[in-house]
N, C-alpha and C positions, 0 to 999 in steps of 0.2 A: 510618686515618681518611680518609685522599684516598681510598683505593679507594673505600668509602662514599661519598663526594661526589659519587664518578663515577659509581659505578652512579647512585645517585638522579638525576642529571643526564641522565644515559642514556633512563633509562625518562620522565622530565618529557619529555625530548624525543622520544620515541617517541611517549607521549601526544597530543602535540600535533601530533603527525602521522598516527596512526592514525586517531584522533577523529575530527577533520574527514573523513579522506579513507573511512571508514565511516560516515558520514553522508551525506558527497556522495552513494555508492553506494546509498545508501537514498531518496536523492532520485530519483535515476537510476532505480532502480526504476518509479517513476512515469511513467516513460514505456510501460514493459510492461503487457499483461493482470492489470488485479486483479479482473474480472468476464467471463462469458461465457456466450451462452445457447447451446449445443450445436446441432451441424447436424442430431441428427434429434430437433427439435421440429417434432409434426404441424401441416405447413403452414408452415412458417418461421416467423420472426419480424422485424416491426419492415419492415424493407426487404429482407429478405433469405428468398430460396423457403427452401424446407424443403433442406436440402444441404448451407448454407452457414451459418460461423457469425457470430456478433454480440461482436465484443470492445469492454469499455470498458478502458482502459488507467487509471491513477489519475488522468494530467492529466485526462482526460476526465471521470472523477466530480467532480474537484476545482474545476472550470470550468462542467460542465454541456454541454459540447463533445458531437456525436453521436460515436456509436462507428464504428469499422471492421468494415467485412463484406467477404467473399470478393467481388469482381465479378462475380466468375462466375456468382454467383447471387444478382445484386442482381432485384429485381421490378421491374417498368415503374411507371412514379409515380402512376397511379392505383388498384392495387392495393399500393400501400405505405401500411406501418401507422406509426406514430409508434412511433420507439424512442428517445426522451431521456428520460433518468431527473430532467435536472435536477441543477442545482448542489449537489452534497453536502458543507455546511459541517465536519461533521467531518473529510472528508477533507483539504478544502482545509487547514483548522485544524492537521491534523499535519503536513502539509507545511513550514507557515510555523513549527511547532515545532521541527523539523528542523533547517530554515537558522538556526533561532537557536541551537539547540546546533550547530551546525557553525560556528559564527563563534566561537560561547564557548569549543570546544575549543578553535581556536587563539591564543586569547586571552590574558594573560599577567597577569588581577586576579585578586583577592584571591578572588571567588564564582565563579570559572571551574570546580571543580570541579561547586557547587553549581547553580549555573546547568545546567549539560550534565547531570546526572541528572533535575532535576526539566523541563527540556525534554525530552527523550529519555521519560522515563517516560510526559509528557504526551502525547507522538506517539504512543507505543505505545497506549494505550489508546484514544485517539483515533482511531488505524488501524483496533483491532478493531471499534468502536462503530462507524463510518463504512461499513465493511465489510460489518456485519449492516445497518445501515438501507438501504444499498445493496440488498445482497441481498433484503431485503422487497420492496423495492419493485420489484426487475426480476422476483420470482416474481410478484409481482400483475401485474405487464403481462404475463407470459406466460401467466398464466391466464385475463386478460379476451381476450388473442387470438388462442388455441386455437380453432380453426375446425373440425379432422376429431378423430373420436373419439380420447382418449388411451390407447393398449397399455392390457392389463390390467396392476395391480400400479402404474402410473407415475402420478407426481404432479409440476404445474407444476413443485416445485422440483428433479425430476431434472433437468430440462432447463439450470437454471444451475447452472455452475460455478467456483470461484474460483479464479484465475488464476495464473501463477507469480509475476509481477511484485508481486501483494500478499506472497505468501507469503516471498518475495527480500527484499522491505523489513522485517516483519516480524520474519523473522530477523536480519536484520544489528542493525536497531535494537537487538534483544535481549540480542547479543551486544556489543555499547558500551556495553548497561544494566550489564550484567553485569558486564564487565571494569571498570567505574568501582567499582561495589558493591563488587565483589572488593577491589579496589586500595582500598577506604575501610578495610572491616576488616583487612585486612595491617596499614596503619598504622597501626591501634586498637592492633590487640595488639603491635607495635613499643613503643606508648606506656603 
Protein backbone atom coordinates (compact mmCIF):
# COMPACT_ATOMS: atom_id res chain seq x y z
CA UNK A 1 0.00 0.00 0.00
CA UNK A 2 2.95 2.74 0.61
CA UNK A 3 4.56 1.84 -2.56
CA UNK A 4 1.07 2.98 -4.04
CA UNK A 5 1.36 6.16 -2.08
CA UNK A 6 4.60 6.71 -3.52
CA UNK A 7 4.26 6.24 -6.89
CA UNK A 8 1.03 8.29 -6.83
CA UNK A 9 3.19 10.97 -5.17
CA UNK A 10 5.79 10.58 -7.58
CA UNK A 11 3.88 11.21 -10.70
CA UNK A 12 1.57 14.38 -8.59
CA UNK A 13 4.99 15.67 -8.47
CA UNK A 14 6.23 15.15 -11.69
CA UNK A 15 3.09 16.64 -12.78
CA UNK A 16 3.63 19.53 -11.36
CA UNK A 17 6.83 19.93 -12.74
CA UNK A 18 6.36 18.90 -16.19
CA UNK A 19 3.21 21.12 -16.65
CA UNK A 20 4.30 24.14 -16.00
CA UNK A 21 7.87 23.75 -17.44
CA UNK A 22 6.01 22.46 -20.93
CA UNK A 23 3.96 25.20 -21.07
CA UNK A 24 6.67 27.67 -20.27
CA UNK A 25 8.39 26.01 -23.46
CA UNK A 26 5.21 26.78 -25.37
CA UNK A 27 5.33 30.28 -24.21
CA UNK A 28 8.99 30.41 -25.32
CA UNK A 29 8.03 29.36 -28.51
CA UNK A 30 6.66 32.67 -29.10
CA UNK A 31 9.52 34.28 -29.26
CA UNK A 32 10.26 32.05 -32.72
CA UNK A 33 8.88 32.20 -36.33
CA UNK A 34 5.17 31.34 -36.43
CA UNK A 35 4.75 33.35 -39.93
CA UNK A 36 7.12 34.04 -42.92
CA UNK A 37 6.83 35.50 -46.31
CA UNK A 38 9.79 33.70 -48.33
CA UNK A 39 12.79 35.51 -49.96
CA UNK A 40 11.84 34.88 -53.45
CA UNK A 41 8.60 36.76 -53.54
CA UNK A 42 8.59 38.72 -56.79
CA UNK A 43 9.90 42.11 -55.63
CA UNK A 44 10.12 41.55 -51.99
CA UNK A 45 7.92 42.33 -49.63
CA UNK A 46 6.90 44.81 -46.88
CA UNK A 47 10.49 46.45 -46.31
CA UNK A 48 12.38 43.97 -47.60
CA UNK A 49 13.89 43.55 -51.57
CA UNK A 50 12.98 40.31 -53.08
CA UNK A 51 16.19 38.06 -51.27
CA UNK A 52 15.29 38.68 -48.09
CA UNK A 53 12.71 37.28 -45.82
CA UNK A 54 9.95 38.77 -43.43
CA UNK A 55 9.48 36.91 -40.10
CA UNK A 56 6.66 37.53 -37.61
CA UNK A 57 7.62 35.59 -34.57
CA UNK A 58 4.21 34.91 -32.25
CA UNK A 59 5.06 37.86 -29.78
CA UNK A 60 4.95 39.86 -32.83
CA UNK A 61 1.37 38.63 -34.08
CA UNK A 62 0.33 38.71 -30.55
CA UNK A 63 1.20 42.63 -30.02
CA UNK A 64 0.90 43.76 -33.51
CA UNK A 65 4.95 44.47 -33.29
CA UNK A 66 6.60 44.76 -37.00
CA UNK A 67 8.34 41.60 -38.04
CA UNK A 68 12.14 40.90 -38.56
CA UNK A 69 13.82 41.08 -42.05
CA UNK A 70 17.22 40.14 -43.15
CA UNK A 71 19.19 43.74 -43.31
CA UNK A 72 20.80 42.95 -45.90
CA UNK A 73 17.89 43.45 -47.87
CA UNK A 74 15.98 45.90 -46.15
CA UNK A 75 14.69 48.63 -49.04
CA UNK A 76 15.54 52.44 -48.55
CA UNK A 77 12.21 53.97 -46.81
CA UNK A 78 10.49 55.40 -49.57
CA UNK A 79 10.28 52.33 -51.45
CA UNK A 80 9.14 50.42 -48.41
CA UNK A 81 5.75 48.74 -48.27
CA UNK A 82 3.79 48.33 -44.98
CA UNK A 83 4.28 44.95 -43.55
CA UNK A 84 2.07 45.01 -40.10
CA UNK A 85 -0.49 42.49 -39.94
CA UNK A 86 -1.73 44.20 -36.75
CA UNK A 87 -2.55 42.84 -33.30
CA UNK A 88 -3.93 39.27 -33.57
CA UNK A 89 -6.32 38.57 -30.62
CA UNK A 90 -6.33 35.05 -31.05
CA UNK A 91 -2.93 34.75 -30.77
CA UNK A 92 -2.36 37.00 -28.01
CA UNK A 93 -5.60 35.08 -26.21
CA UNK A 94 -3.66 31.68 -26.24
CA UNK A 95 -0.78 33.14 -25.03
CA UNK A 96 -2.54 34.49 -21.93
CA UNK A 97 -4.27 30.69 -21.88
CA UNK A 98 -1.02 29.35 -21.47
CA UNK A 99 0.28 31.38 -18.50
CA UNK A 100 -3.00 30.43 -16.86
CA UNK A 101 -2.45 26.82 -17.29
CA UNK A 102 1.06 27.05 -16.39
CA UNK A 103 0.44 28.60 -13.03
CA UNK A 104 -2.59 26.06 -12.55
CA UNK A 105 -0.16 23.09 -13.24
CA UNK A 106 1.77 24.23 -10.51
CA UNK A 107 -0.87 24.73 -8.34
CA UNK A 108 -1.99 22.54 -5.51
CA UNK A 109 -6.61 23.05 -5.56
CA UNK A 110 -8.99 21.05 -5.87
CA UNK A 111 -9.72 22.25 -10.13
CA UNK A 112 -5.90 22.27 -10.88
CA UNK A 113 -6.39 19.36 -13.07
CA UNK A 114 -9.42 20.89 -14.64
CA UNK A 115 -8.27 24.19 -14.98
CA UNK A 116 -4.79 23.06 -17.05
CA UNK A 117 -6.96 21.00 -19.77
CA UNK A 118 -9.65 23.33 -20.39
CA UNK A 119 -6.75 26.29 -20.56
CA UNK A 120 -4.47 24.16 -22.71
CA UNK A 121 -7.26 23.03 -24.98
CA UNK A 122 -8.34 26.62 -25.22
CA UNK A 123 -4.68 27.73 -26.41
CA UNK A 124 -4.58 24.94 -28.69
CA UNK A 125 -7.40 25.95 -30.74
CA UNK A 126 -6.94 29.28 -30.34
CA UNK A 127 -3.14 28.77 -31.74
CA UNK A 128 -4.61 27.15 -34.84
CA UNK A 129 -7.63 29.86 -35.43
CA UNK A 130 -5.01 32.80 -34.72
CA UNK A 131 -2.58 31.00 -37.12
CA UNK A 132 -5.13 30.68 -40.22
CA UNK A 133 -6.35 34.45 -39.63
CA UNK A 134 -2.92 35.39 -39.58
CA UNK A 135 -2.16 33.58 -42.59
CA UNK A 136 -5.19 35.26 -44.40
CA UNK A 137 -4.17 38.08 -43.97
CA UNK A 138 -0.38 38.24 -44.71
CA UNK A 139 -1.42 36.12 -48.16
CA UNK A 140 -3.76 39.30 -48.86
CA UNK A 141 -0.87 41.71 -48.37
CA UNK A 142 1.28 39.84 -50.43
CA UNK A 143 -0.98 39.65 -53.02
CA UNK A 144 -1.91 43.52 -53.04
CA UNK A 145 2.12 43.93 -53.34
CA UNK A 146 3.13 41.79 -55.90
CA UNK A 147 4.60 44.42 -58.33
CA UNK A 148 6.53 41.91 -61.18
CA UNK A 149 4.71 39.10 -62.82
CA UNK A 150 4.14 35.74 -60.56
CA UNK A 151 6.16 32.27 -62.02
CA UNK A 152 3.78 30.11 -63.72
CA UNK A 153 1.84 27.68 -61.38
CA UNK A 154 2.61 30.28 -58.04
CA UNK A 155 0.06 31.71 -55.87
CA UNK A 156 0.38 34.72 -53.18
CA UNK A 157 0.15 32.00 -50.61
CA UNK A 158 3.23 30.05 -51.86
CA UNK A 159 5.15 32.79 -50.74
CA UNK A 160 4.07 32.50 -46.96
CA UNK A 161 5.12 30.11 -44.85
CA UNK A 162 4.52 28.72 -41.25
CA UNK A 163 7.27 28.91 -39.10
CA UNK A 164 8.82 26.35 -36.57
CA UNK A 165 8.19 28.52 -33.63
CA UNK A 166 4.23 27.93 -34.17
CA UNK A 167 4.61 24.46 -34.99
CA UNK A 168 7.17 24.01 -31.60
CA UNK A 169 4.13 25.43 -29.60
CA UNK A 170 1.59 23.61 -31.02
CA UNK A 171 3.29 20.55 -30.35
CA UNK A 172 4.26 20.82 -27.04
CA UNK A 173 0.80 22.15 -26.10
CA UNK A 174 -0.64 19.00 -27.48
CA UNK A 175 1.54 16.81 -25.81
CA UNK A 176 0.38 18.38 -21.98
CA UNK A 177 -3.26 18.05 -23.70
CA UNK A 178 -2.62 14.76 -24.00
CA UNK A 179 -0.56 13.56 -21.14
CA UNK A 180 -3.47 15.19 -18.85
CA UNK A 181 -6.36 13.34 -21.02
CA UNK A 182 -4.17 10.20 -20.61
CA UNK A 183 -3.56 10.51 -16.96
CA UNK A 184 -7.72 11.21 -16.63
CA UNK A 185 -8.60 7.85 -18.11
CA UNK A 186 -5.93 5.78 -16.20
CA UNK A 187 -7.68 6.92 -13.31
CA UNK A 188 -11.27 6.23 -14.67
CA UNK A 189 -10.45 2.78 -15.06
CA UNK A 190 -8.42 2.54 -11.73
CA UNK A 191 -11.89 3.64 -10.38
Amino acid sequence: MTELRDTAARRQAASRLLTPSGLALALICFLFGFLAVSCDAPGGYGRSKQGGTTTYTGLDLATGAQPTIDPAFQQPAPSARPDLLGWQPAITLAALALAVAMVAGAGQFRWRRRVVVTSTATALVLLVLGEITATDALVTQVAEQVTHPLPAGKQPEDYVVVGSGFTMAVTITTIVLLSYVLAHLRRRRRT
